[in-house]
C-alpha positions as CSV (number, residue, x, y, z in Angstrom):
1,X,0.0,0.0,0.0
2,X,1.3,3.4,-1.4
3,X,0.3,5.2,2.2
4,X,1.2,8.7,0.7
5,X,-1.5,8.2,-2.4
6,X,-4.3,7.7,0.1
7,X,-7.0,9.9,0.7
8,X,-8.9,10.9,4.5
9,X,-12.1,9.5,5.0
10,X,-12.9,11.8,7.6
11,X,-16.1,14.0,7.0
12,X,-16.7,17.4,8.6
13,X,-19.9,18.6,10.3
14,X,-21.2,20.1,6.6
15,X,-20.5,17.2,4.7
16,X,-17.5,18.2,3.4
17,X,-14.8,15.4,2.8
18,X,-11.1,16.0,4.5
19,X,-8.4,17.4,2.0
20,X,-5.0,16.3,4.0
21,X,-2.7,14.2,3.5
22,X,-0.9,11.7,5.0
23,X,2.1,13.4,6.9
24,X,4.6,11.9,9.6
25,X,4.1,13.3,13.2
26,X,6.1,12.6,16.1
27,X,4.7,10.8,18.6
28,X,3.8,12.9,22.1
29,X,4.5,9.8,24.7
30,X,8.2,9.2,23.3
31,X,7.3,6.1,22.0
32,X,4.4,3.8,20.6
33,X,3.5,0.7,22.2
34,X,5.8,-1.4,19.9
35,X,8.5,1.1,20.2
36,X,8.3,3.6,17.1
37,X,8.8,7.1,17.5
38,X,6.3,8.2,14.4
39,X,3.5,7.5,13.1
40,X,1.4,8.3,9.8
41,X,-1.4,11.1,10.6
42,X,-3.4,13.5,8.2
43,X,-2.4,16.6,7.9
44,X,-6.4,17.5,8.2
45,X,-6.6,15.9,12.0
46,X,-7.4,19.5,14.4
47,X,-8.3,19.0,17.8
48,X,-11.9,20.5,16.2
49,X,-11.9,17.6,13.9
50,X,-10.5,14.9,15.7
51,X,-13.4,11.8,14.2
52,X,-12.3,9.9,11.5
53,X,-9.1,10.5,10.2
54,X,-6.8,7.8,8.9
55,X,-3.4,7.1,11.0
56,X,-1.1,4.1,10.3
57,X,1.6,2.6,12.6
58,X,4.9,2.3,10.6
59,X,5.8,-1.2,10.1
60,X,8.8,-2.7,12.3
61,X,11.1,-3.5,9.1
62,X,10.7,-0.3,8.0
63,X,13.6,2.3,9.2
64,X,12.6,5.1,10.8
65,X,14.9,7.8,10.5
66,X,15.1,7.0,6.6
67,X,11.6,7.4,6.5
68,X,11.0,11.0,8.2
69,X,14.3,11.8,6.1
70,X,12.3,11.1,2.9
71,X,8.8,12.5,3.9
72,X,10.5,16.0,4.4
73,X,12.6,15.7,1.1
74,X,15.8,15.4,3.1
75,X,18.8,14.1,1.6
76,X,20.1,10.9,2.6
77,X,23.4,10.4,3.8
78,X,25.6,8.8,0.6
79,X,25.6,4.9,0.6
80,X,28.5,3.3,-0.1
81,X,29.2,2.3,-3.3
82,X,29.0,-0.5,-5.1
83,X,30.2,-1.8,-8.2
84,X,27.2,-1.8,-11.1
85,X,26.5,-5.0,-12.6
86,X,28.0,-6.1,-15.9
């Protein structure tokens, strides 16, 4: 599942669908129950509109710092090389 593609299903008090976007927040408590510092939010969620936004734990093989690095268009630090195949 492309998580960044997918649209909120969250619906305001008039009817009218969220526009955000998935984004990666910190989480408040340190960390998540199975150890993650982040998680996947919309970027729609207010403390006005709290009811039925999407959020997604990020999987455990999935490496976190590279991750937030990515989301905010961050370079990554240069991976060593290795020879292309002939």
């Amino acid at each position: 599942m492309v998580i960044n593609s997918r649209s909120c299903n969250a619906v305001d008090g008039d009817g009218e669908p969220c526009m955000g976007r998935p984004i990666i927040k910190q989480c408040r408590t340190g960390l998540d129950p199975k150890g993650h510092q982040y998680f996947i939010a919309c970027s729609g969620w207010t403390r006005e509109w709290r009811q039925g936004h999407h959020s997604y734990s990020i999987p455990d093989n999935i490496d976190e710092t590279v991750l937030v690095k990515l989301s905010n268009s961050i370079e990554l630090d240069s991976i060593a090389c290795i020879p292309t195949c002939t």
